[in-house]
C-alpha positions as CSV (number, residue, x, y, z in Angstrom):
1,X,23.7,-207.7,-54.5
2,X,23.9,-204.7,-52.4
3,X,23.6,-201.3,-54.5
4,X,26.7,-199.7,-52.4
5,X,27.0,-196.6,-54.0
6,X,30.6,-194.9,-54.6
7,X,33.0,-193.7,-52.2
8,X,33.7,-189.9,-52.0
9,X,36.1,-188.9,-54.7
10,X,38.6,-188.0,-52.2
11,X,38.6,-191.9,-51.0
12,X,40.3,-193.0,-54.0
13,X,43.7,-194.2,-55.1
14,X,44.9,-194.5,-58.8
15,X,46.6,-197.6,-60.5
16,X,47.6,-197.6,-63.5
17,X,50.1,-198.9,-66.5
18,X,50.5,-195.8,-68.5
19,X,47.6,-197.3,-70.8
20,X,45.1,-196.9,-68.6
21,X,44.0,-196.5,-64.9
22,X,42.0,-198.2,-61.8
23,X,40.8,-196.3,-59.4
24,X,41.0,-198.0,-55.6
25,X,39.0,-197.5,-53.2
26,X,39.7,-197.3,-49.1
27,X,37.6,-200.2,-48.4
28,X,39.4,-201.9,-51.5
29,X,37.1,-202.0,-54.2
30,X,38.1,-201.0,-58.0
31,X,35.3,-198.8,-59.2
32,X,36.2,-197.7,-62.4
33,X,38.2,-199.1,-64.9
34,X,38.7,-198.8,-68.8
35,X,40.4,-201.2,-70.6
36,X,43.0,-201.7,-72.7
37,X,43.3,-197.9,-72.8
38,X,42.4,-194.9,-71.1
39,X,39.5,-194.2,-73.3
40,X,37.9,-197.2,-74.0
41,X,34.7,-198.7,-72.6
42,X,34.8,-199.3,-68.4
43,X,34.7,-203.0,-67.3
44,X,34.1,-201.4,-64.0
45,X,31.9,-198.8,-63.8
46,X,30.4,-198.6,-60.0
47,X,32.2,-195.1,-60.0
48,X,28.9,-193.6,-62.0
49,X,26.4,-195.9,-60.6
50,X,26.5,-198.5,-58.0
51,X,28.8,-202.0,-57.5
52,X,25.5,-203.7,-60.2
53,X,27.6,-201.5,-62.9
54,X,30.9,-203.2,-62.1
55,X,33.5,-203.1,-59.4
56,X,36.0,-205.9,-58.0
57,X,36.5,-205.6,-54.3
58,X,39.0,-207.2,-51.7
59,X,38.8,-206.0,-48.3
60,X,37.9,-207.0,-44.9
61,X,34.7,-208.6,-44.4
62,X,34.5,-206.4,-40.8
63,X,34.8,-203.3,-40.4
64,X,38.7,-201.7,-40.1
65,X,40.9,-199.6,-39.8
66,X,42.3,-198.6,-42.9
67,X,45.8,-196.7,-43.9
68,X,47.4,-197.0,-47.3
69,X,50.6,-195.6,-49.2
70,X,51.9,-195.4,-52.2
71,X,55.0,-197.4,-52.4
72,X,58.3,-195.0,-52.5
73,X,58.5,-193.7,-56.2
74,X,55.7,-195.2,-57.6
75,X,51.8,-195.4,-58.3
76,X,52.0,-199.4,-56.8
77,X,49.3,-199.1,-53.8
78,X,49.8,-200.6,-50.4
79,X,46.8,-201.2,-48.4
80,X,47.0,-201.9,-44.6
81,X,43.5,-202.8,-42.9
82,X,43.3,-203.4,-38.8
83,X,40.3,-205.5,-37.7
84,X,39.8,-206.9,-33.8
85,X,41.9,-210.3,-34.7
86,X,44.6,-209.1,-36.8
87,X,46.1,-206.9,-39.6
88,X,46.3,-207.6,-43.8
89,X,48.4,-205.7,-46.3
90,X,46.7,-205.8,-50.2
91,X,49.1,-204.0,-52.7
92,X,47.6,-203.7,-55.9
93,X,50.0,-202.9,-59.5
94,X,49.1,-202.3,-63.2
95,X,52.5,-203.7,-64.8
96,X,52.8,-202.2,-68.3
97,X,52.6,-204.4,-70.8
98,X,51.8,-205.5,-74.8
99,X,48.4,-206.5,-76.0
100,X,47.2,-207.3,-72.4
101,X,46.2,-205.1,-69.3
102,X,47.0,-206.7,-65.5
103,X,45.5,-205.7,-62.0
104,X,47.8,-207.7,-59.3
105,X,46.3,-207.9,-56.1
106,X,48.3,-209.6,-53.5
107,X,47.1,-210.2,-50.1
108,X,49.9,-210.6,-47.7
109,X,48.9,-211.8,-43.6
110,X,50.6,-209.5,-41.1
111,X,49.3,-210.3,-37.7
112,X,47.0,-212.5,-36.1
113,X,44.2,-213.7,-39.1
114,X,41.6,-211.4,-41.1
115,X,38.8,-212.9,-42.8
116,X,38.5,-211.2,-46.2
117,X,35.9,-210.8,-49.1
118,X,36.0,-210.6,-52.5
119,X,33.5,-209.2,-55.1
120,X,33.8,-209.5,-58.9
121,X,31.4,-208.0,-61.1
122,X,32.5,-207.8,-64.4
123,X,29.8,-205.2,-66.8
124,X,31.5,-204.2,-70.3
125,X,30.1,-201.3,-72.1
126,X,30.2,-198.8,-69.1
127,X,28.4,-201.1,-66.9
128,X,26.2,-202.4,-69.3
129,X,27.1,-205.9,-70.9
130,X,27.0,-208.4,-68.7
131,X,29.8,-211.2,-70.0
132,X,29.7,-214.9,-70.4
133,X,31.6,-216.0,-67.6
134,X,33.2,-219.9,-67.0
135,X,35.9,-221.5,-65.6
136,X,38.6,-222.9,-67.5
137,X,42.0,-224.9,-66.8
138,X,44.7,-223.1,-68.4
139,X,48.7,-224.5,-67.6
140,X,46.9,-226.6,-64.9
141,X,45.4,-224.2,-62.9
142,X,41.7,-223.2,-62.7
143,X,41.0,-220.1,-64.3
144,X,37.8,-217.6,-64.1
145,X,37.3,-216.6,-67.8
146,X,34.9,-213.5,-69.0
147,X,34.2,-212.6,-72.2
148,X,32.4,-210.2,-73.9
149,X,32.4,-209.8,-77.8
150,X,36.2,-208.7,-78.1
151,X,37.2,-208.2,-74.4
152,X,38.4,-210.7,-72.4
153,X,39.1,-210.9,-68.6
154,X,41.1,-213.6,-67.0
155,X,41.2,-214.3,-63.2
156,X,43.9,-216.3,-62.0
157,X,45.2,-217.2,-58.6
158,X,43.6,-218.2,-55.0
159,X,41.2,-217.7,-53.8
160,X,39.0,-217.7,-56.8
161,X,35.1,-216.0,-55.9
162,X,32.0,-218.5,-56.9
163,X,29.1,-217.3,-58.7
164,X,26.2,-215.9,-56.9
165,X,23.3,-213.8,-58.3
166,X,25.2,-212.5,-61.3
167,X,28.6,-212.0,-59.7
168,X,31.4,-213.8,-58.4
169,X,31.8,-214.0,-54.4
170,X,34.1,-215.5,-51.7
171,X,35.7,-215.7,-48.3
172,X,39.0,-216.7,-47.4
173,X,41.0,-216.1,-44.1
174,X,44.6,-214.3,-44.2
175,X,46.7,-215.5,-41.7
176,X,50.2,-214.1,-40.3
177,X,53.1,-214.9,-43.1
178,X,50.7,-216.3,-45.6
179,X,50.7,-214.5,-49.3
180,X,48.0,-215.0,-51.9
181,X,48.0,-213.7,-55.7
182,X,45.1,-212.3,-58.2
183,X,45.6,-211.1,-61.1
184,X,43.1,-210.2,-63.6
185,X,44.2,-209.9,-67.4
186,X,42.8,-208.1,-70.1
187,X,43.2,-209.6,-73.7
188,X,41.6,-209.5,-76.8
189,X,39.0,-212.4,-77.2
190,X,40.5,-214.6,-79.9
191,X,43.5,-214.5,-79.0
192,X,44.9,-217.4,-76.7
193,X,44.6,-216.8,-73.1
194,X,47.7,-215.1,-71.6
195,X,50.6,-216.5,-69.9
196,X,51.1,-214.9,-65.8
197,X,52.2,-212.2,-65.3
198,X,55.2,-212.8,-63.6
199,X,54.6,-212.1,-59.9
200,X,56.1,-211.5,-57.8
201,X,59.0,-209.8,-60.1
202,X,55.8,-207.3,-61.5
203,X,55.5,-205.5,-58.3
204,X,59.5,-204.6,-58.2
205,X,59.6,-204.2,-61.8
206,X,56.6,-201.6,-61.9
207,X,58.6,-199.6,-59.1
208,X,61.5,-200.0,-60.7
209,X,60.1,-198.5,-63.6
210,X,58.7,-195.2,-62.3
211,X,61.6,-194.9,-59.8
212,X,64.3,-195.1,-62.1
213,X,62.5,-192.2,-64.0
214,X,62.0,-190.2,-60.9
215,X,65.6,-190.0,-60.0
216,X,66.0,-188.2,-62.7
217,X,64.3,-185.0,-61.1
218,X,66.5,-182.1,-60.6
219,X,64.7,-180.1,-58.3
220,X,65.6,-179.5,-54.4
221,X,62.9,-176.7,-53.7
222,X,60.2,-176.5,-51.6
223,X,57.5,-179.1,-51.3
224,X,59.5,-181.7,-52.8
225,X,57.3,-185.1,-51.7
226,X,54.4,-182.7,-52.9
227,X,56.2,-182.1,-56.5
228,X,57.3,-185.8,-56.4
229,X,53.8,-187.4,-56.5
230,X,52.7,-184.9,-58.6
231,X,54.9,-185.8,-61.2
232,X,54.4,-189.4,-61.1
233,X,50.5,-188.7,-61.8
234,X,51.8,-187.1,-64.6
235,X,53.3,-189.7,-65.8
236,X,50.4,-192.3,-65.3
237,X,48.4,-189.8,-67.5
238,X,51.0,-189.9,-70.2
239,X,50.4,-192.8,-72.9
240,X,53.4,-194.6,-72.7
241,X,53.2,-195.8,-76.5
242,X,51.3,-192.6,-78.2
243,X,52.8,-189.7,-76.4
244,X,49.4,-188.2,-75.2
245,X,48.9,-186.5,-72.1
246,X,45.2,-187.1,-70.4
247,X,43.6,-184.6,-68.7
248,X,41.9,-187.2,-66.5
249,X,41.3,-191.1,-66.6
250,X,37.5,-190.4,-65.6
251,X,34.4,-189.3,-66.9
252,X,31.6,-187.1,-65.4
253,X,32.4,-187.1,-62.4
254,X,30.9,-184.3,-61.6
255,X,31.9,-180.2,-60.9
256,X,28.3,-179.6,-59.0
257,X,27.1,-182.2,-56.6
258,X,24.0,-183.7,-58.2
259,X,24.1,-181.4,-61.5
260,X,25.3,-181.0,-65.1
261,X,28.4,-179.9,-65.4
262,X,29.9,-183.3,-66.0
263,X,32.2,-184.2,-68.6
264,X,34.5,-186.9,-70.1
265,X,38.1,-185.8,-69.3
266,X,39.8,-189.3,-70.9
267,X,41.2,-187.2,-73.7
268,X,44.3,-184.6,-74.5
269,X,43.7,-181.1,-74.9
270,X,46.8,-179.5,-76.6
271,X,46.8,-177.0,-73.7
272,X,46.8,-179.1,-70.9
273,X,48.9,-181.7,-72.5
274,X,51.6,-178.6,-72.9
275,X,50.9,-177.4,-69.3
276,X,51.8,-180.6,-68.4
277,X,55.5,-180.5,-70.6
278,X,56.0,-177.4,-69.1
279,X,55.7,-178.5,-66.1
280,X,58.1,-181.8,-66.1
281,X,60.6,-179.1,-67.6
282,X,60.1,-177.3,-64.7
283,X,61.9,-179.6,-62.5
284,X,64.3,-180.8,-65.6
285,X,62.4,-183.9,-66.2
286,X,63.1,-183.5,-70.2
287,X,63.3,-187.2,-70.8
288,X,60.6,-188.1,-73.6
289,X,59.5,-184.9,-74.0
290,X,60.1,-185.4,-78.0
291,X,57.3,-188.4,-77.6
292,X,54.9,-185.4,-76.9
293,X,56.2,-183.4,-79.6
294,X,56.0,-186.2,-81.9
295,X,52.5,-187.0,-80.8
296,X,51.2,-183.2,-81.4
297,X,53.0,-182.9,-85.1
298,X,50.7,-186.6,-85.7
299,X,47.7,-185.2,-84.7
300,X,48.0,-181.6,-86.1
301,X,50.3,-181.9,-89.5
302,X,47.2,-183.3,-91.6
303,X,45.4,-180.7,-91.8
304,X,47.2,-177.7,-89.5
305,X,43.9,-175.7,-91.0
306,X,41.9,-177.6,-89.0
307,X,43.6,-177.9,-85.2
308,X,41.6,-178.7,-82.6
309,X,41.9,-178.2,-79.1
310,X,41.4,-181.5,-78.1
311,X,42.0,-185.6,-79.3
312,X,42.5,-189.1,-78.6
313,X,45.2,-190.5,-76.6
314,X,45.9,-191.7,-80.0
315,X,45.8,-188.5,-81.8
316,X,42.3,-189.6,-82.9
317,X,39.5,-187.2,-83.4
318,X,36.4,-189.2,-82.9
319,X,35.3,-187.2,-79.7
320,X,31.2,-187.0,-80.6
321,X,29.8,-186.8,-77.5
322,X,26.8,-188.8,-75.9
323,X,24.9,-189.7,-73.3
324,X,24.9,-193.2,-70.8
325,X,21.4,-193.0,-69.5
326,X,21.7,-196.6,-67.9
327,X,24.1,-195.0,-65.4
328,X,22.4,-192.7,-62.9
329,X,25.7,-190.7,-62.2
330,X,28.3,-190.3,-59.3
331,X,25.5,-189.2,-56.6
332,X,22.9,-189.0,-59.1
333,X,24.3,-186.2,-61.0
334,X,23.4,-186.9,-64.3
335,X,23.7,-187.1,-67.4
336,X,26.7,-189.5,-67.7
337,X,29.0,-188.1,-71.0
338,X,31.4,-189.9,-73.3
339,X,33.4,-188.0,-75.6
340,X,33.5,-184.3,-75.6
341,X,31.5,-181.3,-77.7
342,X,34.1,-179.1,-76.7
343,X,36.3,-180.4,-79.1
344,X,34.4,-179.0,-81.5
345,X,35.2,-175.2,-80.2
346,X,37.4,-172.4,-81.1
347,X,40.0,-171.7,-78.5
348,X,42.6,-169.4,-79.5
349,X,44.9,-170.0,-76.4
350,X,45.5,-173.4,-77.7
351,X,48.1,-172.4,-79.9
352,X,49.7,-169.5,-77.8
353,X,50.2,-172.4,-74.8
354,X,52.1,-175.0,-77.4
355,X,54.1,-172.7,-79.1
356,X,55.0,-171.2,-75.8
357,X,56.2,-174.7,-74.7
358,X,57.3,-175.4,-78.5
359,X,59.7,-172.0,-77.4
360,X,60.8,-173.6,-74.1
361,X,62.4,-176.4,-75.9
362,X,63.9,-174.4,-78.1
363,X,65.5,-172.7,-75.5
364,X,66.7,-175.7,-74.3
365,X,68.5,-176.9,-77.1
366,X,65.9,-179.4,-78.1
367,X,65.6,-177.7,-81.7
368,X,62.6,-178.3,-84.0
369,X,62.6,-181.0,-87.1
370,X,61.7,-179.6,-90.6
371,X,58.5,-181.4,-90.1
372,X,57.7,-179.6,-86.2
373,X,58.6,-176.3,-87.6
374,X,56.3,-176.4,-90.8
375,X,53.5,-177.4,-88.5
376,X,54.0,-174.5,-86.0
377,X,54.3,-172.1,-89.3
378,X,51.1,-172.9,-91.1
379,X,49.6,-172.5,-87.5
380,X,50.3,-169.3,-87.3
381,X,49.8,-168.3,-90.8
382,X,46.4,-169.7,-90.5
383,X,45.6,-167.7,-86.9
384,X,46.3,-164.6,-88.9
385,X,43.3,-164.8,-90.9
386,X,41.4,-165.7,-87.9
387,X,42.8,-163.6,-85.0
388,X,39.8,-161.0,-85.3
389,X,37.4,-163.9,-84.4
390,X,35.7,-164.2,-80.7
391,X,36.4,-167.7,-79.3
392,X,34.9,-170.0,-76.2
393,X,38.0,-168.7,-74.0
394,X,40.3,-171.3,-71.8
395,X,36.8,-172.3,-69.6
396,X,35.1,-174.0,-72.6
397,X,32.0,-172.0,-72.1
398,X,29.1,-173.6,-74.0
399,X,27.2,-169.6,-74.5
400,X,28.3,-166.9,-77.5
401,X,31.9,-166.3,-78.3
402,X,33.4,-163.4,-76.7
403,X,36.6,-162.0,-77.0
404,X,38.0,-162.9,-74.5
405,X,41.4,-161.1,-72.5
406,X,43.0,-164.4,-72.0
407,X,42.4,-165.9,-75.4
408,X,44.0,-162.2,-77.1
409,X,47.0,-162.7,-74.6
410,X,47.5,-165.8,-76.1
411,X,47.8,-165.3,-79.6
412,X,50.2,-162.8,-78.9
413,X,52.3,-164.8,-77.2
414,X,51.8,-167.3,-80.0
415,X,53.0,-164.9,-82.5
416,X,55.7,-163.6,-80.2
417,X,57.1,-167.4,-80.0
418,X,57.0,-167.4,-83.9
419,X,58.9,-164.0,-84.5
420,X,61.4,-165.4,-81.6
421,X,61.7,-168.6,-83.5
422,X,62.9,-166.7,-86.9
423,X,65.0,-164.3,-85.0
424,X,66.8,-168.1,-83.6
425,X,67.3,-169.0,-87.7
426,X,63.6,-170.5,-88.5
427,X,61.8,-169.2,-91.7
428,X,58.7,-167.8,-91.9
429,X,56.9,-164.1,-91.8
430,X,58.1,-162.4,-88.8
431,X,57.1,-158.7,-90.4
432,X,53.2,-159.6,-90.6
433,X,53.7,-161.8,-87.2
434,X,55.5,-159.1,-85.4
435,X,52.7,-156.6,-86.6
436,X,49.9,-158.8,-85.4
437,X,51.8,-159.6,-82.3
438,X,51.8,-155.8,-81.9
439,X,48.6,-155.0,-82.5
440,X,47.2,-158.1,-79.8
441,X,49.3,-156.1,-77.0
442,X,48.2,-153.1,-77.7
443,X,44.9,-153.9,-77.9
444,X,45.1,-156.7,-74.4
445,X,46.9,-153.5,-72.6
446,X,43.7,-151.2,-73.7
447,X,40.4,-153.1,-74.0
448,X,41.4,-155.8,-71.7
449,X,42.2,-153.4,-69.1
450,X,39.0,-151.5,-67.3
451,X,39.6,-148.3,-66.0
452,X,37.0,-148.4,-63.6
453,X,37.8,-151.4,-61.9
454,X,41.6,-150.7,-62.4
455,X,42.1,-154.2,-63.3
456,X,41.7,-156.8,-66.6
457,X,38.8,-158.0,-67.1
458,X,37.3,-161.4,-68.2
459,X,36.6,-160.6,-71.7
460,X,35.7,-157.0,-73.3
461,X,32.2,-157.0,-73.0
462,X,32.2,-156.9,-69.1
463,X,33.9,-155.6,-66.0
464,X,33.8,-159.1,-64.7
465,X,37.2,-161.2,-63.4
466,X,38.0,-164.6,-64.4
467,X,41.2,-167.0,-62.9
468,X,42.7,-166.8,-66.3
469,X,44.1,-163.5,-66.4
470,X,46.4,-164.6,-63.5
471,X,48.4,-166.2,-66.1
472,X,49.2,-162.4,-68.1
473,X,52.5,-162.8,-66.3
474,X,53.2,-166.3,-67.0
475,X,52.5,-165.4,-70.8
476,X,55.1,-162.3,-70.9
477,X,52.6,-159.8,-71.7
478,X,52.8,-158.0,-68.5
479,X,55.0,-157.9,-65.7
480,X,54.3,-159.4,-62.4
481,X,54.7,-156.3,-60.3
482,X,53.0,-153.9,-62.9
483,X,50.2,-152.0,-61.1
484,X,47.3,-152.9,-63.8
485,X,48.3,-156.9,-62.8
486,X,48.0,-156.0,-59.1
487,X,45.1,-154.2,-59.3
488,X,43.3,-157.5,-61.2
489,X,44.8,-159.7,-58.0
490,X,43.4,-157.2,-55.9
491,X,39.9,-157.7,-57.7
492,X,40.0,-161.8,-58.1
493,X,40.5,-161.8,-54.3
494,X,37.7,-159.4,-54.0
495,X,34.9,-161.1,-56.2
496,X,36.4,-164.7,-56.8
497,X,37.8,-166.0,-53.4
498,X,35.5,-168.6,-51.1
499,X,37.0,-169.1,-48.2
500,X,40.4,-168.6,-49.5
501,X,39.9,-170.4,-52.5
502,X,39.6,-168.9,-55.7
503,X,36.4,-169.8,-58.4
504,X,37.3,-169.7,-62.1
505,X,34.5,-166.9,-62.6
506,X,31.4,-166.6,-61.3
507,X,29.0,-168.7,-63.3
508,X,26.5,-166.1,-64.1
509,X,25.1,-167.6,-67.1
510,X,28.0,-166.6,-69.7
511,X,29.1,-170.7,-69.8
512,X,25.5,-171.4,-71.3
513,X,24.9,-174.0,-68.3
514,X,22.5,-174.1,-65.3
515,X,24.4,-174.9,-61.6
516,X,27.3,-173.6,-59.8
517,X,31.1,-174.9,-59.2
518,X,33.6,-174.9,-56.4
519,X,36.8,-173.7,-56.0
520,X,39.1,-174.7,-59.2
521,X,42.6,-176.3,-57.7
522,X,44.5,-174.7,-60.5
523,X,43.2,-171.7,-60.1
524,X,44.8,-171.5,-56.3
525,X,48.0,-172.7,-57.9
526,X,48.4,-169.7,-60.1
527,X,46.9,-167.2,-57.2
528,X,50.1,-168.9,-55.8
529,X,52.2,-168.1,-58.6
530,X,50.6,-164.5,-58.8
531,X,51.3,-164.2,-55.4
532,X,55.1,-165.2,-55.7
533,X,56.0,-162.8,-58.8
534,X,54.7,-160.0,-57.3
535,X,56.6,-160.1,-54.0
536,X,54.2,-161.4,-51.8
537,X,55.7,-164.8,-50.4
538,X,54.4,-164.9,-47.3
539,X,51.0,-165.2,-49.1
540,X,52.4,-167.1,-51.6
541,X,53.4,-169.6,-48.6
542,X,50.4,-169.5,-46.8
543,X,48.2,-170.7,-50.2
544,X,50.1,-172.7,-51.2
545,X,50.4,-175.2,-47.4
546,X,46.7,-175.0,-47.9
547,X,46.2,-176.3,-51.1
548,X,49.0,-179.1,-50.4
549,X,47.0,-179.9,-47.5
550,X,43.9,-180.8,-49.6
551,X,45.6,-183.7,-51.2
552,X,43.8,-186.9,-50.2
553,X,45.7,-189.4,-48.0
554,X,48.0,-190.9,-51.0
555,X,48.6,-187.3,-52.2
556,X,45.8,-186.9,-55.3
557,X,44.0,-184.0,-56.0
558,X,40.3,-183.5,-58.2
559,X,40.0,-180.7,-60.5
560,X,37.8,-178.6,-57.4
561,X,37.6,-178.8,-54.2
562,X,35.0,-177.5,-51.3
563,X,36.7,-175.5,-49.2
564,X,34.0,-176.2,-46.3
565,X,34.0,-179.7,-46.5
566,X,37.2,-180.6,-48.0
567,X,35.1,-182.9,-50.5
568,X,36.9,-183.2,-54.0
569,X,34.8,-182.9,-56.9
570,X,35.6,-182.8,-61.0
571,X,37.5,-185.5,-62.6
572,X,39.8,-187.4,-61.0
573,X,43.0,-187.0,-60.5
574,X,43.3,-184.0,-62.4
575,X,46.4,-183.3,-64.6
576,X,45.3,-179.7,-64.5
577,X,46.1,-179.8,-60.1
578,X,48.8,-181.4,-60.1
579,X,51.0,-179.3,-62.9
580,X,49.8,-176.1,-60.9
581,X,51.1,-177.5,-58.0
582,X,54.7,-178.0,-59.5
583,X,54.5,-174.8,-61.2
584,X,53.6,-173.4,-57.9
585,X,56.5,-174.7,-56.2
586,X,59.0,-173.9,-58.5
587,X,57.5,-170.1,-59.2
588,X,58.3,-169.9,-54.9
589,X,61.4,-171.4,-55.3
590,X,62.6,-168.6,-57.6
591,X,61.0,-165.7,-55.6
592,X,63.0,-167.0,-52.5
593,X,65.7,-167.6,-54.4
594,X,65.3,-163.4,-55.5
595,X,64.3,-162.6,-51.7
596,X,67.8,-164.0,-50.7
597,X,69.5,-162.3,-53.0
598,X,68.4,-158.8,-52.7
């Protein structure tokens, strides 16, 4: 077998159920998938090695020319390949479903007759357990069975690949007006093999699904088709039975070509995960919004004490990290991660973001239970006795606690959002929160603010910049146009731009790790933002087209980007991109919106 390494990141389509998630390649091979959930071990695992770790291609067996869509108003994938005698269409779908996972692959002749390959490699374990594989009659048709201790894959359909070498291989020719069907079902072992999936009603269904949802989008602004797919990744991310929001379906993939800074992103951070609220409320997408809320009050109420920033899809907290030293890493860059150590930090922010969204809903009408409200209370009454404390900041970083400007923005807006909430007819200690709350500004407004820079600086032992403090704005604590926020744009574009882009910080050793980074997507989004609130839209404009334009072909966008390549790097696709990107467009809707009116 040939060790084909992966495609750039930027090559890549997602599939997904709202469980879990494929990722496509152009010249159609699935190199990465987890299954039955988003976090669970990867059947396919080429993505961090080569096609020996796991992959399942169908493509052309000569070279083509390759263009590919997503279907209108959803995540189902249409492939079109061109070779010298004719033209193939392969649309892949993950129809949701109970106690079973589906990839349908349907090859459909257009013109003229393509001879196709397939590959199958099945590798449980992230690449590592090879299954028992036979073929099986089930409802009178041959079937390709896998198994694997409690994992199960079924291929059914035709053309079915033969064994060779420790995979499964075939050719077949497509011819104009024929139509084949694979799909490939996950099940629990013991259990009885699965009935079909239903094709070809799975394919309509599935766009039925997300497009039903999507017309329920109010928003007519700018960069609508941008803020359109955006949202749907959003909603592949979001566990359609827990609530939780991932930050990413993938794992190390990594930040520095070839380095360290790789990390397992399968998991929700309470941040992103109310980023990503805020964000569908943004655009008035408030349906199942309370799933979220119900998932956080799970996962925090046991012991509010003891909140972490991150869990499970599940609300789990088994996050321990560890290494996969059979895999040799997306272009080497090693190690390969599962789980997270950062789970295991103090963040303050964490609890300024969700009650800041916590607030939004409020404002909306969606009012708190008894149960909700108790939580957000002995959160707060526990940050008071901590609120002195230095923390790892929004980034993560793996060195010393600082205090970080960011981090003390955010507990005051958390404490605002509680005195706000009392003021609305909650219960709780609004005189000792409203002190604190006080206190946090006064202090952000003084020791976050350097004087000799004439701008905000990253935390208060340094004159340094960092990303985050574009969001002072966004948190309430300053306004947009107020000459200490200008002055820290004016500085961030100064020391943190490459080639337009901006960095997080500089990695000068503070994040405790060895290596350097690219541009952060989100990070342009909020320069965006920044941009908008204080009256420059013309800049505002101009950033934004460019970091629409770095989508890849089906409009997906990693966590950074290379500005001089236009390579993608980080975690694919990020939740952390795309809910800057729909922020962005709303925050330059509302600053035309102003424009026009003044």
């Amino acid at each position: 077998m040939p060790a084909a390494q992966p495609s750039p990141i930027e090559h890549y389509a997602m599939i997904g159920d709202r469980s879990t998630a494929a990722l496509v390649g152009l010249d159609g091979s699935i190199d990465w998938l987890c299954l039955p959930h988003f976090d669970s071990h990867a059947c396919f695992a080429a993505l961090l090695g080569d096609r020996r770790n796991g992959h399942w291609r169908i493509g052309p067996a000569a070279p083509a020319t390759t263009t590919r869509r997503y279907l209108p108003g959803s995540l189902v994938l249409e492939t079109t390949h061109e070779v010298a005698g004719g033209t193939v269409r392969v649309t892949d779908a993950m129809p949701t479903g109970d106690d079973r996972a589906d990839v349908v692959r349907i090859i459909e002749g257009v013109a003229g007759e393509v001879e196709m390959e397939q590959e199958l490699v099945v590798r449980f374990g992230y690449g590592a357990v090879p299954p028992w594989v036979r073929r099986v009659r089930d409802r009178g048709e041959e079937v390709l069975v896998a198994i694997a201790g409690p994992d199960r894959l079924v291929l059914r359909g035709a053309p079915l690949p033969r064994s060779q070498h420790h995979a499964h291989r075939g050719r077949f020719t497509v011819r104009a007006g024929e139509r084949l069907v694979l799909d490939l079902c996950w099940q629990h072992s013991w259990l009885p093999i699965a009935e079909p999936v239903g094709e070809p009603e799975v394919v309509a269904t599935t766009i039925a699904e997300s497009a039903e949802w999507l017309a329920e989008l109010d928003y007519h602004g700018p960069y609508l088709e941008a803020v359109q797919s955006s949202v749907l990744v959003l909603r592949a991310l979001t566990d359609h039975a827990t609530g939780g929001i991932l930050a990413a379906p993938t794992t190390s993939l990594p930040e520095d070509p070839g380095g360290v800074r790789n990390w397992d992103y399968r998991f929700t951070w309470l941040r992103d995960a109310s980023l990503t609220v805020d964000a569908m409320l943004a655009v008035r997408l408030v349906e199942r919004v309370g799933l979220w809320r119900d998932w956080l009050l799970r996962a925090i109420a046991g012991d509010p004490q003891d909140m972490r920033i991150m869990y499970r899809r599940d609300g789990g907290r088994d996050l321990i990290e560890r290494e996969l030293p059979h895999l040799p890493g997306y272009g080497g860059a090693r190690p390969v991660r599962i789980g997270n150590g950062a789970a295991d930090q103090r963040q303050h922010d964490v609890l300024g973001q969700v009650m800041l969204t916590l607030q939004r809903l409020r404002e909306l009408g969606i009012a708190d239970s008894h149960d909700s409200w108790h939580m957000q209370r002995a959160l707060l009454d526990e940050l008071a006795t901590h609120w002195r404390e230095p923390d790892h900041g929004l980034w993560e970083m793996r060195g010393e606690p600082q205090l970080f400007t960011h981090s003390r923005a955010m507990m005051w807006a958390a404490f605002d959002c509680g005195v706000r909430a009392v003021e609305g007819g909650c219960d709780g200690d609004a005189s000792r929160w409203a002190e604190l709350r006080d206190a946090l500004r006064e202090e952000v407004l003084t020791r976050g603010f350097d004087e000799s820079t004439g701008s905000f600086r990253q935390h208060y032992g340094t004159s340094d910049v960092d990303a985050s403090l574009l969001q002072l704005p966004t948190i309430g604590i300053v306004e947009p146009t107020d000459p200490r926020f200008l002055g820290t744009i004016a500085r961030i574009e100064q020391e943190l731009l490459v080639d337009g882009l901006p960095l997080r910080y500089r990695t000068t050793g503070l994040d405790g790790l060895p290596g350097d980074e690219h541009p952060f997507v989100l990070c342009g989004f909020w320069l965006v933002s920044a941009y908008a609130g204080a009256g420059r839209l013309a800049d505002a404009t101009a950033l934004m087209d460019r970091l629409v334009a770095l989508r890849n072909d089906v409009g997906l966008l990693a966590e950074e980007v290379d500005p001089a390549t236009g390579r993608h790097w980080g975690n694919f696709p990020q939740a952390f991109s795309h809910l800057g990107l729909v922020l962005a467009a709303t925050d330059i809707e509302r600053a035309r919106a102003a424009e026009a009116r003044s």
